[in-house]
N, C-alpha and C positions, 0 to 999 in steps of 0.2 A: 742787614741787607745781604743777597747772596749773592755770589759768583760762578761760575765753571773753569774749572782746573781742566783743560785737554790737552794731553799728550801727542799729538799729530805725527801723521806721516806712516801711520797704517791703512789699508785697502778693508773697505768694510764689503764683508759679505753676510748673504741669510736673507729673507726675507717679515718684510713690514707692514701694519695695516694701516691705513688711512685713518683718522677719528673723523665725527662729523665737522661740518663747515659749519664756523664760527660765524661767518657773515649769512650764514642761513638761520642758524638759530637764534641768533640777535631779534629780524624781523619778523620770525613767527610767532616768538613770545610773545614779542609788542601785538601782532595781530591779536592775541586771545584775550584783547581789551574792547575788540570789536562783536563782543557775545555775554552774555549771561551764561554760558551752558562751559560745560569744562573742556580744557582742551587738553591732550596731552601728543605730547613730544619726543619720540625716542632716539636714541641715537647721541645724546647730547654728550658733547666733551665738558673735562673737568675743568674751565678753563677761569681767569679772575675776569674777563669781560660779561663771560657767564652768571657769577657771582653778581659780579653788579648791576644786571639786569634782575636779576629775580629780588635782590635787596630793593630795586627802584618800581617793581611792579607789586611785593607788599610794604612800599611807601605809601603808595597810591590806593593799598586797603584792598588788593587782591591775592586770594589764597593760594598760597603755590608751596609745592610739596616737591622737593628733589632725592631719589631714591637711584641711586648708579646713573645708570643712561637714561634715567626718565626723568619728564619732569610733567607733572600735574598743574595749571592753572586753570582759576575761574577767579570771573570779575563779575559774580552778581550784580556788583555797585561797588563805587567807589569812597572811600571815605576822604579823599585828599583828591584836589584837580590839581596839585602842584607837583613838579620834578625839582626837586630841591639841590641849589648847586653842587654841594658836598659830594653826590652821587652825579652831576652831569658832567663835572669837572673829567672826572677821573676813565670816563669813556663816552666820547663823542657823541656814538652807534645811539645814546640815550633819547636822542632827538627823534628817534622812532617811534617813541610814545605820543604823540607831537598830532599825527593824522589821525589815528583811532581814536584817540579822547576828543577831537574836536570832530569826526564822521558820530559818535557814537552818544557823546555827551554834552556836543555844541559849546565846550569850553573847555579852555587848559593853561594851565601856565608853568613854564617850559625855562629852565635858567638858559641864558645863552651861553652855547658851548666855546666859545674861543677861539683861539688858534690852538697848533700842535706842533711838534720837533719839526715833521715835514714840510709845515706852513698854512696857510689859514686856508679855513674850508668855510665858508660863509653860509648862512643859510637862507641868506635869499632868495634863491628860488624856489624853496618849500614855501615861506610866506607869501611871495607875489603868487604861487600857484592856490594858493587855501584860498586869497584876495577873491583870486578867478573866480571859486566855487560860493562864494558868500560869506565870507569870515571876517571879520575886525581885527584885525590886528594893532596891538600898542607895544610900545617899548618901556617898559616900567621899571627901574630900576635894576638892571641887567638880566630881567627877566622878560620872557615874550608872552603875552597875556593875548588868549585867542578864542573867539567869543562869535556865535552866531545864533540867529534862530533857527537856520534849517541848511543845507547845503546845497547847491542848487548845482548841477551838470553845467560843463562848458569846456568850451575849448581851450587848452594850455596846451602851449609850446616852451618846453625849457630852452632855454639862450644857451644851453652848455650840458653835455650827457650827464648827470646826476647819479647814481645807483640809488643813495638816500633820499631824493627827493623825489626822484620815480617812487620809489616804494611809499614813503610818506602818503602820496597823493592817491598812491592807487589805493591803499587800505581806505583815506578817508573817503573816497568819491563812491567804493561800496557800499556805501549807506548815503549815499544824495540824492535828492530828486532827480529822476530824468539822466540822459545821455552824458558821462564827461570822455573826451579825447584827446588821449595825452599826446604829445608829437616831438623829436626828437626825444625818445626812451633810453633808458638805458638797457642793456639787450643781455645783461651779466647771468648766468644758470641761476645766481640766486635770487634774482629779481623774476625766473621765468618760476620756479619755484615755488615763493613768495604766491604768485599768480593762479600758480594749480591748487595750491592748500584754500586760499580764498574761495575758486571754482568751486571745490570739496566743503564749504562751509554755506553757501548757496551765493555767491558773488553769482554778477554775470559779467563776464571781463575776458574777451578775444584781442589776440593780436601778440600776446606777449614772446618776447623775444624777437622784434623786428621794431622798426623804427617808430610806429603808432597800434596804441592803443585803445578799445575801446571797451568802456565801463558803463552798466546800466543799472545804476543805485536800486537797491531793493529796500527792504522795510529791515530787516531781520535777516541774522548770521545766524549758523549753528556750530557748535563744537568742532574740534577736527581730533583726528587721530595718526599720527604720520611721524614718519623716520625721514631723519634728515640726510641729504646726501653729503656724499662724503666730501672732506676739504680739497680744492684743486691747490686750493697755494701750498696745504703741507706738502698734497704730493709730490708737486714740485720742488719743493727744497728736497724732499727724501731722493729723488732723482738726481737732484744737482749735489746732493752730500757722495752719494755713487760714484759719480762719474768724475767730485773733483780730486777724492781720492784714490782711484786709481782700479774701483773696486766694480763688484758684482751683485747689483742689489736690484731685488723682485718689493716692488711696489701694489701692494695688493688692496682691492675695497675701491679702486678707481671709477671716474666717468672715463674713457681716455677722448673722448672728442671736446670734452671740454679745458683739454691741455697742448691744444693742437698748436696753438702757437708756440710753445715753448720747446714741446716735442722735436717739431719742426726746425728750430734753431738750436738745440742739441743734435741734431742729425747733423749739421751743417758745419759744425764744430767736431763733426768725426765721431762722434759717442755714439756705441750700438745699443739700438735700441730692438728691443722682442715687444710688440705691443699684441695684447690680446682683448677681449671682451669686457674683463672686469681687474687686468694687472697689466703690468711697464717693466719691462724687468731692463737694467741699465748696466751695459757692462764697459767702465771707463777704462779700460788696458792702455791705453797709449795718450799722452798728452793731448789736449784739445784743439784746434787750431780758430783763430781770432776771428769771432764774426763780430757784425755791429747788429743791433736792434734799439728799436723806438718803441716805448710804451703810448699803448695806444686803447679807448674801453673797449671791449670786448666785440668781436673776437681778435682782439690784436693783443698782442703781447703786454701780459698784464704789468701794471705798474709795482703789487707786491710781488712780485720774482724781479725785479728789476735789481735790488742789489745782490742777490743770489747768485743772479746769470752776473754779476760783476766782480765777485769774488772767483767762481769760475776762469772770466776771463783773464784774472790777473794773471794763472799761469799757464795762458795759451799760446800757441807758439802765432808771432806777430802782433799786431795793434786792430784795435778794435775801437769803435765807436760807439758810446749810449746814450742815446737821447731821450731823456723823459719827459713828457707832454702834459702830463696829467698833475704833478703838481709844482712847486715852484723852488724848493726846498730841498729836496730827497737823497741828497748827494753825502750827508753827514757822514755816510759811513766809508765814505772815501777817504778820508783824514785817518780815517784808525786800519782800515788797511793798509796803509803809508808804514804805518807804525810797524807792519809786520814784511815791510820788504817794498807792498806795491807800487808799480809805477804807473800812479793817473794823475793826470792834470783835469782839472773843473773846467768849463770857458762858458758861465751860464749854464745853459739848461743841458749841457754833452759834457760829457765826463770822457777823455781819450785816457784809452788805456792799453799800455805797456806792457806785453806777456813778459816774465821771466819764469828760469824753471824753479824755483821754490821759492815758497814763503819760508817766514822763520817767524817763531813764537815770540809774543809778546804781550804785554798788559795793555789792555784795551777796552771801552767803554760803549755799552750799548746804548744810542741814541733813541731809540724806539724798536716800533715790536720786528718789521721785517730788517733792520740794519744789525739785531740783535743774531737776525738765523742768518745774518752774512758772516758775521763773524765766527761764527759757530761753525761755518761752514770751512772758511779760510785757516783755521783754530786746526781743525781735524786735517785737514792736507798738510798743513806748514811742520817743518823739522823744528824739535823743543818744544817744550813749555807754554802754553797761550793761558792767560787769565783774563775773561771775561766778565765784565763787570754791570751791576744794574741790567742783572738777566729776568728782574721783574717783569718786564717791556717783553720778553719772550712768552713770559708765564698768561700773559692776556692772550696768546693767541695758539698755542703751542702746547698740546695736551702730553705733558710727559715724555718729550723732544728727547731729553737726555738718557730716559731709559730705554728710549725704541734705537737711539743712535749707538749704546751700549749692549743691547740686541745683537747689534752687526757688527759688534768685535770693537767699536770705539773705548777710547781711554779716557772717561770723562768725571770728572768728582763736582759734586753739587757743594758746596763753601758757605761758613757765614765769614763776610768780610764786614769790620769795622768803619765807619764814616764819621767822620766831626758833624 
């Protein structure tokens, strides 16, 4: 198992590019199950969530070809309708094969994915929404077995904004008879994304990125050819690494309006920000001062920056409040900043937190993938030594973190650490 060794308490400067978005590349993959014709992908990060899509889509008996930033699939046919647990376990995101094998092949069978460190993500409303379109759904031995003769358009309203179960639904209802209208969507860039490549494959599907959708099943998809856009979460953390050390860092390969929420509460916290058409350049010269924010789905202040912007706050000058909405769990990583000085107290779903002026290094444990880039972030400001531990949890979502962070002057060593 590996760790990071960071030295803290230098100002990084230089500029950084952005890699593609990992929760974009996830659901396109999975789309190029909705085609016989090849699809390819550029842009793609080297990432282990990556990995174990492409290992789950030739599980499934389609050919994919991964060469640097590209990646080549086709699903002439499938030799397997099954997602076998061993690969759903280990990333959630799998349940996206979930819509196109049952829009595409009127069957699938899907291990259920569980809980995570965060807390449980159910998938409910993928299944009550497949229900909607004409599906059978059973519960077969921890697996969802999903079976129809044809899909049929209708109206769904998710009870709760979904990202995955938006996209699920949208992929499958591309291939249904007749009209489907999805209502309460989720409005996230990669779901609007998601929506354009479909468009580009011959979907017909208006509305995306606003609260209702409207999809009108065709017979037949065609290949797509497309770059993914760039990650908003890394470049957030690359922003929040800037500004929590003290430093002057050009964030380059941006959307910036799809950062507007955080942007916005970095201004508010004092941080100068230069924003231009396709770069953020962040220059944190002076301590930050305590704002609060509530994660909220998009456009509100996302839930993965949430412990980012919480590391940050730790050495802001005054008390700040963070409320997270979106899931029920996510606070893990407040226990190990503790460990390096900070002052938060939990109270349910708000985490109050205590600026003081430094952190101090210490050994600490990554709970999952964004409490991993908290640390990493708190690591690189704090005086001394920090080790970082089960930065696996990074490596799913974080294309080479440590070298772009080393780039801009940081002190960081990648480790193999011993475990019983």
């Amino acid at each position: 198992m590996e760790a990071f060794l960071i030295h803290g308490g230098k100002p990084l400067r230089g500029k950084v590019t952005v890699s593609g978005a990992k929760n974009s590349v996830l659901p396109l993959m999975a789309a190029a199950l909705l085609t016989p014709e090849p699809c390819v992908l550029e842009g793609v990060p080297r990432l282990r969530d990556v990995s174990t899509m492409v290992s789950l889509l030739k599980a499934l008996g389609a050919q994919v070809t991964w060469k640097g930033e590209r990646i080549t699939i086709q699903a002439a046919g499938l030799s397997s309708m099954e997602a076998p647990y061993e690969l759903v376990k280990t990333m959630r995101a799998s349940i996206l094969v979930l819509g196109p094998m049952v829009g595409r092949f009127c069957k699938a069978k899907i291990s259920l994915p569980g809980g995570c460190a965060i807390g449980v993500r159910p998938i409910d409303l993928h299944l009550k929404a497949l229900e909607r379109l004409g599906t059978r759904v059973t519960l077969e031995e921890g697996y969802v077995v999903a079976t129809c003769n044809m899909l049929h358009g209708n109206t769904i309203y998710f009870d709760k904004v979904t990202v995955t179960g938006t996209e699920n639904i949208l992929m499958a209802s591309s291939l249904a008879k007749g009209e489907t209208i999805l209502e309460n969507c989720a409005k996230e860039p990669e779901v609007q994304e998601l929506a354009q490549v479909l468009r580009c494959m011959g979907a017909s599907i208006e509305g995306e990125g606003t609260d209702t959708m409207h999809i009108r099943g065709v017979k037949g998809l065609k290949g797509y050819h497309h770059r993914v856009m760039p990650d908003r979460i890394e470049a957030a953390t690359l922003l929040i690494a800037g500004a929590i050390t003290g430093g002057d860092v050009r964030v380059e390969g941006v959307i910036p309006h799809h950062l507007e929420a955080v942007t916005q509460k970095l201004k508010e916290a004092g941080i100068k920000l230069n924003i231009e058409d396709r770069a953020i350049e962040v220059k944190g010269s002076c301590r930050p001062k305590a704002v609060d924010i509530t994660t909220l789905p998009y456009p509100g202040f996302p839930t993965d920056v949430q412990a980012q912007f919480m590391a940050l706050m730790s050495i802001a000058h005054g008390t700040s409040v963070i409320t997270e909405m979106i899931f029920e769990n996510r606070f893990l990583h407040a226990a190990e900043l503790q460990r390096m000085g900070a002052q938060i107290k939990v109270e349910g779903n708000k985490a109050v937190v205590e600026g003081i002026e430094t952190l101090k290094g210490a050994p600490v444990m990554a709970t999952d993938l964004r409490a991993s880039a908290s640390l990493v972030l708190a690591g690189l400001a704090a005086k001394g030594e920090s080790r970082i531990s089960r930065i696996y949890h990074l490596d799913r979502g974080y294309e080479r973190l440590d070298r772009k962070l080393i780039a801009l002057g940081a002190k960081i060593e990648r480790i193999k650490e011993d475990w019983p």
